[in-house]
C-alpha positions in Angstrom: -162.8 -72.2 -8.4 -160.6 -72.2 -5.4 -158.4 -75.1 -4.0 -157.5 -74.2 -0.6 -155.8 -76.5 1.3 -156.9 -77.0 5.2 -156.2 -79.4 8.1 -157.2 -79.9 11.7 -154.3 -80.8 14.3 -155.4 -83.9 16.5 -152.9 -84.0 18.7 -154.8 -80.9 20.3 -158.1 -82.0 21.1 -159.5 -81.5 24.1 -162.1 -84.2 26.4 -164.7 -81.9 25.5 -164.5 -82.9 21.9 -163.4 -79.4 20.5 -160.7 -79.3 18.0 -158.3 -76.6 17.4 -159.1 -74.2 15.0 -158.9 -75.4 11.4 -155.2 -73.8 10.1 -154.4 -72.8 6.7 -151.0 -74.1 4.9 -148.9 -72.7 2.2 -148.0 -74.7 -0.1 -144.5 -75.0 -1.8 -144.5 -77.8 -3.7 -147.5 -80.2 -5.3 -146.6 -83.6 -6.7 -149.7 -85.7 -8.1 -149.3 -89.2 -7.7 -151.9 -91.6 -8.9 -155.8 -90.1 -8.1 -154.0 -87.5 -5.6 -152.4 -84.7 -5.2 -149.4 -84.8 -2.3 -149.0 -81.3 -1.3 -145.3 -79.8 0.2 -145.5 -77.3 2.7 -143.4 -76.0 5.9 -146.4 -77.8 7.8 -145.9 -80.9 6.3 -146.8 -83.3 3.3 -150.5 -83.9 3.0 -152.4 -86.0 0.5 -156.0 -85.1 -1.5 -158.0 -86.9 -3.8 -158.9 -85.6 -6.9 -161.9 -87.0 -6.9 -163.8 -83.4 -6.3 -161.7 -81.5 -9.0 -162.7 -83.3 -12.0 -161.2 -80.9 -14.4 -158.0 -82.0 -12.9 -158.5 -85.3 -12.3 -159.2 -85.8 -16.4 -156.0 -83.8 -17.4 -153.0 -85.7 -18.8 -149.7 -86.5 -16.6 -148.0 -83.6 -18.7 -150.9 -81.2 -18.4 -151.1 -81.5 -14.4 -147.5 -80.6 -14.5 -148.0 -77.3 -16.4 -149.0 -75.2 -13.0 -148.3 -72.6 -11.1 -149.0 -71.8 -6.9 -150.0 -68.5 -6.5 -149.8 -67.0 -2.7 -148.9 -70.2 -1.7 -152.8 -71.6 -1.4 -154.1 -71.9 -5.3 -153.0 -74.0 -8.5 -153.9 -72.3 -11.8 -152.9 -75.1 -14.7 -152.1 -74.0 -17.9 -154.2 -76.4 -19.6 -157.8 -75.3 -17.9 -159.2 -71.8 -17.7 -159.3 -71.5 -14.2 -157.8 -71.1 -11.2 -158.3 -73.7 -8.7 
């Protein structure tokens, strides 16, 4: 499983509705706070639930700390068998 981060710009949307084009980030930091996850990047600091990623939402304080980024888009946790 993947966790790859995405946001839409709304500062860019035209009458007709149409939004930009959905932009991928790279992440350089993650700090979890509470049922979230605030995410670092050159972008910006964006917040997301853990309320989709179970197998992170259930580990312990110390366990969510024991991760790694890899390419700048995916978490793989120490604690868990896979990437996400």
């Amino acid at each position: 499983m993947q966790l790859n981060i995405f946001y839409k710009s709304t500062a860019c949307e035209s009458k007709s509705k149409m939004t930009t084009p959905v932009k991928e980030i790279e992440i350089t930091k993650v700090n979890f706070v509470g049922n979230g996850a605030m995410l670092l990047s050159d972008e910006g600091t964006f917040i997301v639930s853990l309320d989709k990623f179970k197998a992170i939402e259930t580990l312990t304080p110390s366990q969510k700390e024991g991760f790694e980024i890899i390419d700048g888009e995916n978490l793989s946790f120490l604690a868990l068998d896979e990437n996400l």
